[in-house]
Biopython code that builds the backbone (N, CA, C, O; Angstrom):
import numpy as np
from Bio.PDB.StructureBuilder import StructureBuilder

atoms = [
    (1, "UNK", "N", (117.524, 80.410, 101.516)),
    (1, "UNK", "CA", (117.411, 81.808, 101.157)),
    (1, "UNK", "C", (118.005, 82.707, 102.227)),
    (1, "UNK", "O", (117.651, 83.871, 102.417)),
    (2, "UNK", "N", (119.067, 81.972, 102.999)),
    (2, "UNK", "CA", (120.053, 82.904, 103.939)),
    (2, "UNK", "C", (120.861, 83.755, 103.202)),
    (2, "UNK", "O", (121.827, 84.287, 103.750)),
    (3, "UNK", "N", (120.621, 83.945, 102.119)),
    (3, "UNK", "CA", (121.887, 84.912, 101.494)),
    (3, "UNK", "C", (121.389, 85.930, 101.485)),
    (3, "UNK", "O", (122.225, 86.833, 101.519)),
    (4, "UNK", "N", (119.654, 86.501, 101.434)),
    (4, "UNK", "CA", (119.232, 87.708, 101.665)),
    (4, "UNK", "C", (119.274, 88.401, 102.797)),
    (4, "UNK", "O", (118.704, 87.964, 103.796)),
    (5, "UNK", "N", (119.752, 89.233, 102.810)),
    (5, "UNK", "CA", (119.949, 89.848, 104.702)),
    (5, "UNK", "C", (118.686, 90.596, 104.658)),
    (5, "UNK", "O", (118.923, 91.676, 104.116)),
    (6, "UNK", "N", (117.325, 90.491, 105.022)),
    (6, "UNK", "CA", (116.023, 90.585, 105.089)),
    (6, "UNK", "C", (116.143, 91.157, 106.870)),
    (6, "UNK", "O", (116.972, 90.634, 107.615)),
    (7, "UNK", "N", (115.464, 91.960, 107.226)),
    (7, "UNK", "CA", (115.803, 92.419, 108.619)),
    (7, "UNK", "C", (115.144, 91.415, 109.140)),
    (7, "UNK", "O", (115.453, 91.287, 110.325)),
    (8, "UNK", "N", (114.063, 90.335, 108.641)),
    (8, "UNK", "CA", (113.526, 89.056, 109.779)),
    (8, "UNK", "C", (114.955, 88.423, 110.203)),
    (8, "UNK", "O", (115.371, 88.318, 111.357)),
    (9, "UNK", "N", (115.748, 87.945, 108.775)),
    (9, "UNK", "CA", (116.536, 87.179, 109.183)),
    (9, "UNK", "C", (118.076, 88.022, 109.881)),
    (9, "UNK", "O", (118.869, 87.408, 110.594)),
    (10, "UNK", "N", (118.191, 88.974, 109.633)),
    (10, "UNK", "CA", (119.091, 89.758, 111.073)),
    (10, "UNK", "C", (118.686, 90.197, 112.182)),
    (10, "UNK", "O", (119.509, 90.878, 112.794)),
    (11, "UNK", "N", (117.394, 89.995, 112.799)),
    (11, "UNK", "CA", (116.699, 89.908, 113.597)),
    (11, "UNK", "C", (117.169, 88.476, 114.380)),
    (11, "UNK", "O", (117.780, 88.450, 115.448)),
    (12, "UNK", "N", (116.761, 87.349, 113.637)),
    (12, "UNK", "CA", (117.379, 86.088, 113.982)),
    (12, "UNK", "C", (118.493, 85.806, 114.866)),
    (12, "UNK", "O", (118.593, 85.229, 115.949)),
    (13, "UNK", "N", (119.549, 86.565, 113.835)),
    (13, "UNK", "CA", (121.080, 86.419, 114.206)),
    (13, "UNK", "C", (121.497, 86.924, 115.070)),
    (13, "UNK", "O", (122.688, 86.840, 115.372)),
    (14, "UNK", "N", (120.456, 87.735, 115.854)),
    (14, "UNK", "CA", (120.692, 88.890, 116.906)),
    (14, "UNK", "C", (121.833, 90.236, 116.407)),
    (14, "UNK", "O", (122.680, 90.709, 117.164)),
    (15, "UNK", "N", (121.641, 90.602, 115.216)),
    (15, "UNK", "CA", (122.308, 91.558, 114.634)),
    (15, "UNK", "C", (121.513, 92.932, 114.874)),
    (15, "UNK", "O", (121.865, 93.904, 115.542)),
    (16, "UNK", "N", (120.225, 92.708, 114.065)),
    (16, "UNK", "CA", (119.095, 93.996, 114.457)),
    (16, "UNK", "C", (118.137, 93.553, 115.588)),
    (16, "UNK", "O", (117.798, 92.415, 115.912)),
    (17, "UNK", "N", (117.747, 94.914, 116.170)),
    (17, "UNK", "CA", (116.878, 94.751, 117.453)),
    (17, "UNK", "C", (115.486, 94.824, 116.934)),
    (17, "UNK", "O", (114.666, 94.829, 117.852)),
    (18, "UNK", "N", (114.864, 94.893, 115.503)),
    (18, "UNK", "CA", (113.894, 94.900, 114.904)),
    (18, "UNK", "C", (113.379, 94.449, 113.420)),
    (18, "UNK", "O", (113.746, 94.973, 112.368)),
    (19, "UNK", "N", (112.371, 93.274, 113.564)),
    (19, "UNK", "CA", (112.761, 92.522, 112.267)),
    (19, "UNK", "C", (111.439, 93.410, 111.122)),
    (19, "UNK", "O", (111.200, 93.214, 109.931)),
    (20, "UNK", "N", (111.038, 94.031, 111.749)),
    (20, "UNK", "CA", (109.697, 95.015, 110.809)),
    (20, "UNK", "C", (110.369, 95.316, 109.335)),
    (20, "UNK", "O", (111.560, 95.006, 109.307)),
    (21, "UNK", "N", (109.903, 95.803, 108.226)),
    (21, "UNK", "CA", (109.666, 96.216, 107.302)),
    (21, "UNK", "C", (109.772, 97.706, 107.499)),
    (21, "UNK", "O", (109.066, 98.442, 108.188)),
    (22, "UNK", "N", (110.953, 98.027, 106.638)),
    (22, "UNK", "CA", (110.792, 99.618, 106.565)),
    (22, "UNK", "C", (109.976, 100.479, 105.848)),
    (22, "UNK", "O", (109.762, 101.640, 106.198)),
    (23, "UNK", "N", (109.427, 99.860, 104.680)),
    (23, "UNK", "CA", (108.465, 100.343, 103.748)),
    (23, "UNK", "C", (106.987, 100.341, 104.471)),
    (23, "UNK", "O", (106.197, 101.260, 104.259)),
    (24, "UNK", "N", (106.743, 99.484, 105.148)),
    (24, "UNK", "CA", (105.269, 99.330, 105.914)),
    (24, "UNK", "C", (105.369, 99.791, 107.114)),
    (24, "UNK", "O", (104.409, 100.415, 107.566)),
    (25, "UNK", "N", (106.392, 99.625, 107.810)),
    (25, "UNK", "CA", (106.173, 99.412, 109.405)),
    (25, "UNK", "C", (105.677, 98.340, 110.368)),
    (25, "UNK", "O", (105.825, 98.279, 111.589)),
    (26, "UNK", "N", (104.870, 97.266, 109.288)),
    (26, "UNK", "CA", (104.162, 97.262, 110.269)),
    (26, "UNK", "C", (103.993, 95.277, 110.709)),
    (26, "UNK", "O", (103.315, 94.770, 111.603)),
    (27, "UNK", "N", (104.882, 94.599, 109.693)),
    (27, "UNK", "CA", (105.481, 93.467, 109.046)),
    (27, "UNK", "C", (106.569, 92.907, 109.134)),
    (27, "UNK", "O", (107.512, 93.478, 108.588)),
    (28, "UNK", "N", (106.732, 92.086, 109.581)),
    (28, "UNK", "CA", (108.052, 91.153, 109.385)),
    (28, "UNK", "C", (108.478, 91.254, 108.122)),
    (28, "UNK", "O", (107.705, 91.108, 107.175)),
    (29, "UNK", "N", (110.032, 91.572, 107.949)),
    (29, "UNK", "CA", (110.396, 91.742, 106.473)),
    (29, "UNK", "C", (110.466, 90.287, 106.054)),
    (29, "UNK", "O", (111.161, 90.426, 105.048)),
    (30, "UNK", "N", (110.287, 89.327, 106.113)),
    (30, "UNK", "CA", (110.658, 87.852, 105.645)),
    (30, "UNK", "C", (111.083, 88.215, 103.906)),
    (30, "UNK", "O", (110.509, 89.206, 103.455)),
    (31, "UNK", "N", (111.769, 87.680, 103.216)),
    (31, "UNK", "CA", (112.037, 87.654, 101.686)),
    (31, "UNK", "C", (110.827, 87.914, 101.388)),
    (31, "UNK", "O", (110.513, 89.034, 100.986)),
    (32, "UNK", "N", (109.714, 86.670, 101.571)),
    (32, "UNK", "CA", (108.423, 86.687, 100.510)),
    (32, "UNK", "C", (107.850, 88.443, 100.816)),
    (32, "UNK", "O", (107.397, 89.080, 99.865)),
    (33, "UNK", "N", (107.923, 88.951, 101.940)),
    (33, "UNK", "CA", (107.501, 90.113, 102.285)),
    (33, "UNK", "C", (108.102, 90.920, 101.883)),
    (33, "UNK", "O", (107.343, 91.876, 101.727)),
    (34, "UNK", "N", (109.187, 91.196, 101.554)),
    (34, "UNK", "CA", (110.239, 92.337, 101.069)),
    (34, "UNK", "C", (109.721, 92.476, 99.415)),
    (34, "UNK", "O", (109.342, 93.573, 99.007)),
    (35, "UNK", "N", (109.742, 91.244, 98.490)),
    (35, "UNK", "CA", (109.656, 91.264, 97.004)),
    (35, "UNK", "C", (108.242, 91.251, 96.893)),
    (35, "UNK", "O", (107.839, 92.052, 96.049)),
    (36, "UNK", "N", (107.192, 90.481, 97.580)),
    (36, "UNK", "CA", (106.084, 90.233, 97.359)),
    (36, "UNK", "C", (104.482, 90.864, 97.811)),
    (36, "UNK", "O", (103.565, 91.467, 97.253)),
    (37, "UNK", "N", (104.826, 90.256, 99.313)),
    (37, "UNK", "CA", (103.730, 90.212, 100.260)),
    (37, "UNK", "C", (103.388, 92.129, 100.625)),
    (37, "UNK", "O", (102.319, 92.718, 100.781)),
    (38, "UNK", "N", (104.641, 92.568, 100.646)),
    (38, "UNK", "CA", (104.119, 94.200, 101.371)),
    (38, "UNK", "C", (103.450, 94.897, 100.538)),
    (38, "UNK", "O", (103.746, 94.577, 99.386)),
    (39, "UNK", "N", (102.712, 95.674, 100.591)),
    (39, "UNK", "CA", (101.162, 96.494, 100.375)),
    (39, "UNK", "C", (101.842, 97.146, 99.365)),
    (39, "UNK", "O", (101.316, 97.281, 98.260)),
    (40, "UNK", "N", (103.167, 97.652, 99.657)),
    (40, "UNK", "CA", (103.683, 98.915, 98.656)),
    (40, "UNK", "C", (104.516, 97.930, 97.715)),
    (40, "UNK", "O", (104.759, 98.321, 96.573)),
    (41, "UNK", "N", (104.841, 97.028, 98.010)),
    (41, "UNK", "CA", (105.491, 96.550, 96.795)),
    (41, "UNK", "C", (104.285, 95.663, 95.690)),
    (41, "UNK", "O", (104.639, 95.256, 94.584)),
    (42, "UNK", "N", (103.285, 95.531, 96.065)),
    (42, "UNK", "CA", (102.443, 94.915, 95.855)),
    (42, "UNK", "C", (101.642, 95.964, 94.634)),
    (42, "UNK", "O", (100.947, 95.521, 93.720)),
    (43, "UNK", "N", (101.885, 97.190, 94.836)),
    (43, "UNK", "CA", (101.981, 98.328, 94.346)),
    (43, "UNK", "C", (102.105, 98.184, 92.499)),
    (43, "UNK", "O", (101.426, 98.252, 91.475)),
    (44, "UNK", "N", (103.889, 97.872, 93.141)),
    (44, "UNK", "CA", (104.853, 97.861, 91.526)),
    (44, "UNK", "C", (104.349, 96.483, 90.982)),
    (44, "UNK", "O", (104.644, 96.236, 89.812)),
    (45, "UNK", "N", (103.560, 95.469, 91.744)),
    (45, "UNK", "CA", (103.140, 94.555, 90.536)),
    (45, "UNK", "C", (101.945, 94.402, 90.045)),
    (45, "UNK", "O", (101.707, 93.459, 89.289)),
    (46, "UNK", "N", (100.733, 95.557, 90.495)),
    (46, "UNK", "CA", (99.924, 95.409, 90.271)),
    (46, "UNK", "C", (100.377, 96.645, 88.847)),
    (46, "UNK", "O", (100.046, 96.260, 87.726)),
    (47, "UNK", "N", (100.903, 97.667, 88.915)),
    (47, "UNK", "CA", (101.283, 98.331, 88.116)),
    (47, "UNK", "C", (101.716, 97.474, 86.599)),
    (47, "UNK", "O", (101.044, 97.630, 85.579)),
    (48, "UNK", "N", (102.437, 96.938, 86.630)),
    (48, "UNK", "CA", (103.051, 95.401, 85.877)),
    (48, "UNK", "C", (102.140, 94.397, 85.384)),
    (48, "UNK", "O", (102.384, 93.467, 84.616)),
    (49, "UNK", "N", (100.968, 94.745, 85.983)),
    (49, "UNK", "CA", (99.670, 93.168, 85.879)),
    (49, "UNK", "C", (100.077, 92.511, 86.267)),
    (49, "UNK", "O", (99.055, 91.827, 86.328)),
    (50, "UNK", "N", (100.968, 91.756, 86.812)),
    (50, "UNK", "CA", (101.040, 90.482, 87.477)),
    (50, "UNK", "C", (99.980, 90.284, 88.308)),
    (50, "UNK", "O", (99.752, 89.105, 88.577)),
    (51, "UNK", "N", (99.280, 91.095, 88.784)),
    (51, "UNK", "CA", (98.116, 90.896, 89.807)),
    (51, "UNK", "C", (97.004, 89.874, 88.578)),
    (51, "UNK", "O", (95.946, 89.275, 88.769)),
    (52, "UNK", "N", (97.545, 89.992, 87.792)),
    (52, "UNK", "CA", (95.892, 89.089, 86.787)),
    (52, "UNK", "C", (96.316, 87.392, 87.289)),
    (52, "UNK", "O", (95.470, 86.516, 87.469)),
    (53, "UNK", "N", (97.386, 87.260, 87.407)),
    (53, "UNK", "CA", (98.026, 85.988, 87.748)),
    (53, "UNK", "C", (97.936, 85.405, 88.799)),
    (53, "UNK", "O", (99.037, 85.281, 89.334)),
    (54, "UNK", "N", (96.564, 84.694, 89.732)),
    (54, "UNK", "CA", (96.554, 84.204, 90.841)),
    (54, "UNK", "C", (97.965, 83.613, 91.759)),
    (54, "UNK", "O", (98.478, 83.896, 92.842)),
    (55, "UNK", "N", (98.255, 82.586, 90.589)),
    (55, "UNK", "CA", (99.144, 82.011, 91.221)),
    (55, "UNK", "C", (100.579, 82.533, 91.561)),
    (55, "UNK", "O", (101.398, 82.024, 92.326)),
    (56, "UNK", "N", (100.704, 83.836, 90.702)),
    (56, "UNK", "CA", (102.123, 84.572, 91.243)),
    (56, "UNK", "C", (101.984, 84.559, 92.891)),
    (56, "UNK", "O", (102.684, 83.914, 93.672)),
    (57, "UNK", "N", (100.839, 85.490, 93.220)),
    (57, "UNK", "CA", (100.678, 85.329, 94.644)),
    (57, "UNK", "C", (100.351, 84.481, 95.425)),
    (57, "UNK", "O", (100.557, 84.554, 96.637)),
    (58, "UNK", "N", (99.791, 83.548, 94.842)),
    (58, "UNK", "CA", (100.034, 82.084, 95.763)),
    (58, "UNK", "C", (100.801, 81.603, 96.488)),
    (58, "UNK", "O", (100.608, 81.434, 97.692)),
    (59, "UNK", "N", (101.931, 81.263, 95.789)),
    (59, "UNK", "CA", (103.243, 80.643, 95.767)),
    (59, "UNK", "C", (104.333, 81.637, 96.984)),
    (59, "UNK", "O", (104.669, 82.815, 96.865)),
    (60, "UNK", "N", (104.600, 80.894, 97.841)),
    (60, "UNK", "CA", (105.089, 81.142, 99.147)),
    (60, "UNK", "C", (106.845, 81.074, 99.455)),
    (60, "UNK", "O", (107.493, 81.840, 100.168)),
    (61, "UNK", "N", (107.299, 79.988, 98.726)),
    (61, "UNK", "CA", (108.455, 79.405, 98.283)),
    (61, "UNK", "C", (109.236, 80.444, 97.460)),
    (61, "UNK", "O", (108.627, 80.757, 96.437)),
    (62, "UNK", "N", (110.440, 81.075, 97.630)),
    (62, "UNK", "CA", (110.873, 82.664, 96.737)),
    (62, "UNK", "C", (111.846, 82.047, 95.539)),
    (62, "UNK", "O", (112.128, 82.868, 94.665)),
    (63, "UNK", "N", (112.297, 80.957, 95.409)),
    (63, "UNK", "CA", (112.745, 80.076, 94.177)),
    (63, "UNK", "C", (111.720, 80.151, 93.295)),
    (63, "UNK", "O", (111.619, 80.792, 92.249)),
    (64, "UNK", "N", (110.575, 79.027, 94.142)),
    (64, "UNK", "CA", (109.374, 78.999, 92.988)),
    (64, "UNK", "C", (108.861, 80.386, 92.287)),
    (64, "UNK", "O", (108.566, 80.614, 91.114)),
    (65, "UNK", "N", (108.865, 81.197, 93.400)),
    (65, "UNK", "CA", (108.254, 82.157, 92.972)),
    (65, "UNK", "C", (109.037, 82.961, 91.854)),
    (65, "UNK", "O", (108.584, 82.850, 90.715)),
    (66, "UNK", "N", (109.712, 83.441, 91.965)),
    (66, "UNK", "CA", (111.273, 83.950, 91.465)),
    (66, "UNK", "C", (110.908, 82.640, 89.960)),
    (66, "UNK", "O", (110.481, 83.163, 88.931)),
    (67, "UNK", "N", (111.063, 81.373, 89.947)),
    (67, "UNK", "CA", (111.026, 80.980, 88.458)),
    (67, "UNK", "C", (109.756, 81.106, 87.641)),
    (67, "UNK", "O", (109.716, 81.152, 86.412)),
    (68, "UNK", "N", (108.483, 81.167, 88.662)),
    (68, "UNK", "CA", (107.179, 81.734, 88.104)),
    (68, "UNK", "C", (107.014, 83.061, 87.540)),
    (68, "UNK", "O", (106.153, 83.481, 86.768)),
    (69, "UNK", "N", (107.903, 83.579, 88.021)),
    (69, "UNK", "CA", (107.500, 85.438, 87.788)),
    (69, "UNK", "C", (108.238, 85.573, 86.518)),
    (69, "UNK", "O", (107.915, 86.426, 85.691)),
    (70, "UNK", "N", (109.156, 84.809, 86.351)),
    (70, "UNK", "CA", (110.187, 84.828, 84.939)),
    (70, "UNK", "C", (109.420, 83.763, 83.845)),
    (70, "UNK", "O", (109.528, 83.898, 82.627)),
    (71, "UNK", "N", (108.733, 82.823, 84.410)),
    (71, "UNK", "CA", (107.731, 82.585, 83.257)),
    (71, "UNK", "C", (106.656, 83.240, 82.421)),
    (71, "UNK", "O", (106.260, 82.975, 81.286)),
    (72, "UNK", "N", (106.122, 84.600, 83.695)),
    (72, "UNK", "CA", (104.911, 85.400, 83.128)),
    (72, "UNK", "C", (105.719, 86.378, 82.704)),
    (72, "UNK", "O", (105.288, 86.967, 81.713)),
    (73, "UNK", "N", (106.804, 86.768, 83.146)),
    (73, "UNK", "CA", (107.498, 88.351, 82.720)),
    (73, "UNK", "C", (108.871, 88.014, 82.047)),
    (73, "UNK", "O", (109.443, 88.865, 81.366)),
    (74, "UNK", "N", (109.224, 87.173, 82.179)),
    (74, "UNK", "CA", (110.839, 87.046, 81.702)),
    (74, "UNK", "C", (111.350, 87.909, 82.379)),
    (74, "UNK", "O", (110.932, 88.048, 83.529)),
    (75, "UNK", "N", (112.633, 88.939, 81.786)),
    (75, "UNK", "CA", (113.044, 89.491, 82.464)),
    (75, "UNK", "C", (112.799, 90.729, 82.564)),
    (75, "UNK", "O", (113.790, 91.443, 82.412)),
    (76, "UNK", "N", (111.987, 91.165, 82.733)),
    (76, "UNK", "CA", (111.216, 92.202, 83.303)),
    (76, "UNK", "C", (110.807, 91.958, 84.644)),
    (76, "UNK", "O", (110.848, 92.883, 85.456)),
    (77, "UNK", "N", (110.365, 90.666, 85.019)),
    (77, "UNK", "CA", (110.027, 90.562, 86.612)),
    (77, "UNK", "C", (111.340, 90.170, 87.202)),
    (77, "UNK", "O", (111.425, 90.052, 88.424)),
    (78, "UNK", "N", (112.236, 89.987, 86.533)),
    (78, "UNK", "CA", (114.145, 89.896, 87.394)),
    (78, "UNK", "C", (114.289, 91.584, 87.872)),
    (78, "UNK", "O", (114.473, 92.068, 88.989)),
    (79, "UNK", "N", (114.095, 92.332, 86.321)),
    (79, "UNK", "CA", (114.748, 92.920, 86.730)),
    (79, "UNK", "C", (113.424, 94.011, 87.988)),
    (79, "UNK", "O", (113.855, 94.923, 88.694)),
    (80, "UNK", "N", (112.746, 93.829, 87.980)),
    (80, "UNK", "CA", (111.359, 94.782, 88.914)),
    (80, "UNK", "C", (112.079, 94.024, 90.091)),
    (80, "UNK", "O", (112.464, 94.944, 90.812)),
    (81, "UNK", "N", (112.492, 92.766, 90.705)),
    (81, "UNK", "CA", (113.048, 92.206, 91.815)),
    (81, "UNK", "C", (114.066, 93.371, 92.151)),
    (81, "UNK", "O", (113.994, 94.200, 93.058)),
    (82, "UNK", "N", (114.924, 93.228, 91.287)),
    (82, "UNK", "CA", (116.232, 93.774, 91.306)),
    (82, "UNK", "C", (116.268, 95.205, 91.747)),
    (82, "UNK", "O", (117.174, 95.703, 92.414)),
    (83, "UNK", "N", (114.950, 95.959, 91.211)),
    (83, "UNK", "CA", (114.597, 97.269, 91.423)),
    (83, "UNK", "C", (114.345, 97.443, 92.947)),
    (83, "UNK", "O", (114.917, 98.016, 93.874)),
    (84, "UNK", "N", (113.350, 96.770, 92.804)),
    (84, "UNK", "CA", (112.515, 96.744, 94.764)),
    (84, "UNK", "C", (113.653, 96.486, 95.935)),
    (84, "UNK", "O", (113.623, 97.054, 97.027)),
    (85, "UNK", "N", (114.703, 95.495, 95.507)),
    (85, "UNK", "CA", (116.044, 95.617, 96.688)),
    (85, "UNK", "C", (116.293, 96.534, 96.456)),
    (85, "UNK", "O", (116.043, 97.084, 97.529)),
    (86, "UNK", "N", (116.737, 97.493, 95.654)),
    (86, "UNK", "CA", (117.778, 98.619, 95.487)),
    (86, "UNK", "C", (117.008, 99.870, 95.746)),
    (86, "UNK", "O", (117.591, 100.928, 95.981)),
    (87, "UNK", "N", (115.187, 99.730, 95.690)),
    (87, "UNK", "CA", (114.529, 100.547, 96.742)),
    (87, "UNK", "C", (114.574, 100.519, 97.852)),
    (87, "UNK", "O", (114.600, 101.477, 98.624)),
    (88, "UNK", "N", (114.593, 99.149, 98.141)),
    (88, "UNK", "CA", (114.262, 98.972, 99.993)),
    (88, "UNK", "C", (116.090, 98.920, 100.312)),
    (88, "UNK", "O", (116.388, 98.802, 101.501)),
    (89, "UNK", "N", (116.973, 98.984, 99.548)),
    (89, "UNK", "CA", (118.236, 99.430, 100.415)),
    (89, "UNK", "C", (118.443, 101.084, 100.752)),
    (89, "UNK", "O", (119.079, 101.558, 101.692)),
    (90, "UNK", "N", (117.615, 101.900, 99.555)),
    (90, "UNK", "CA", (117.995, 103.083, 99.538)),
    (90, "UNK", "C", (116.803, 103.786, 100.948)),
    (90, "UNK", "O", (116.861, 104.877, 101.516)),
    (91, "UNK", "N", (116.017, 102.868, 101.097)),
    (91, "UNK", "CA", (115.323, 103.800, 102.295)),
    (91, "UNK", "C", (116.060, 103.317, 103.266)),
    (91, "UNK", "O", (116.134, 104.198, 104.122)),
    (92, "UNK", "N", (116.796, 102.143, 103.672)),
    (92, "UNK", "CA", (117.258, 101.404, 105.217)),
    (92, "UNK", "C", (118.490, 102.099, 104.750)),
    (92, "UNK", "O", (119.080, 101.569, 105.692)),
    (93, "UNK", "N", (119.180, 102.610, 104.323)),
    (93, "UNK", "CA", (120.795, 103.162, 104.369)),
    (93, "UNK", "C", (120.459, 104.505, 103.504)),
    (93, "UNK", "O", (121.666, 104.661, 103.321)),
    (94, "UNK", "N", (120.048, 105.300, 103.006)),
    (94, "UNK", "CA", (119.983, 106.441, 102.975)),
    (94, "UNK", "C", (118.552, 107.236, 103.284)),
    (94, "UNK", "O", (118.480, 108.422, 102.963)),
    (95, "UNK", "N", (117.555, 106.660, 103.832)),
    (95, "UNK", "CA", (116.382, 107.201, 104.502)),
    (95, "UNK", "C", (115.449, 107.825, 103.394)),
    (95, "UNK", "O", (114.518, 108.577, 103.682)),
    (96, "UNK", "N", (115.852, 107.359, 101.777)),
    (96, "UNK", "CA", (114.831, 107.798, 100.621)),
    (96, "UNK", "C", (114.436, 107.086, 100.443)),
    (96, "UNK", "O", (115.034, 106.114, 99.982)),
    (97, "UNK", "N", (112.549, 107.110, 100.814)),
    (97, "UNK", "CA", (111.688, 106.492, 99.617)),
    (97, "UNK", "C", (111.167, 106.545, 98.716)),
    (97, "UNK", "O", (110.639, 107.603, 98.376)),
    (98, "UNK", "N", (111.099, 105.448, 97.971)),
    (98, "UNK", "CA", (110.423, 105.825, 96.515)),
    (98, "UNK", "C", (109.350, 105.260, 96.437)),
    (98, "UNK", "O", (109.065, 104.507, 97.368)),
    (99, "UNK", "N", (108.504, 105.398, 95.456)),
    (99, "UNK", "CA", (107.514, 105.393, 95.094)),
    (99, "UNK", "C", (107.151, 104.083, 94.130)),
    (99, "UNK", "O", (108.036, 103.876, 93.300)),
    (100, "UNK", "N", (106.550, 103.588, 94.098)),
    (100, "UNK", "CA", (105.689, 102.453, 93.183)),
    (100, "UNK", "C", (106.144, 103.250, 91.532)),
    (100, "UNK", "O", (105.733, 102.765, 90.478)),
]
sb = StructureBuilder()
sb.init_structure("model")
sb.init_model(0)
sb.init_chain("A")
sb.init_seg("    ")
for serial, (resi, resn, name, xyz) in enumerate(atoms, 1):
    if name == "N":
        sb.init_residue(resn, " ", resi, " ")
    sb.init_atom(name, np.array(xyz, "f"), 0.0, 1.0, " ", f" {name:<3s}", serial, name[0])
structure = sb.get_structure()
């Protein structure tokens, strides 16, 4: 899952001097943290119900997870993925956040 440029993993590469989460502050952005794990994105899936689904949040692995979330949502949870990058790009390169 090196193809996501996640600020943990440009942190890594010695590209960024900080691997935090821009939406929280307060977190390692790791993948599972960017789509999943952070408080505010956690937000847009409780909004969605996926929160009724233990095991969405279980699952640690962002393949597994990613083919689980398309079992409970089809593509509705692709495209809510798809949404949440194109949130968390618009606050790290144009400084707007949005909202759940």
């Amino acid at each position: 899952h090196d193809s996501i440029f996640t600020f943990s993993l440009l942190f890594k590469q010695h590209i960024m001097g900080n691997d935090k989460c821009r939406r929280c502050g307060s977190q390692e952005e790791t993948i599972m943290h960017c789509f999943k794990d952070c408080h505010e994105v956690q937000e847009v899936w409780q909004i969605l119900q996926f929160v009724s689904c233990d095991t969405f949040y279980q699952i640690d692995d962002f393949k597994m997870w990613v083919i689980h979330g398309v079992k409970l949502g089809g593509a509705l949870s692709l495209s809510t993925i798809w949404e949440i990058w194109l949130g968390r790009n618009r606050l790290v390169f144009e400084g707007s956040k949005t909202k759940a």
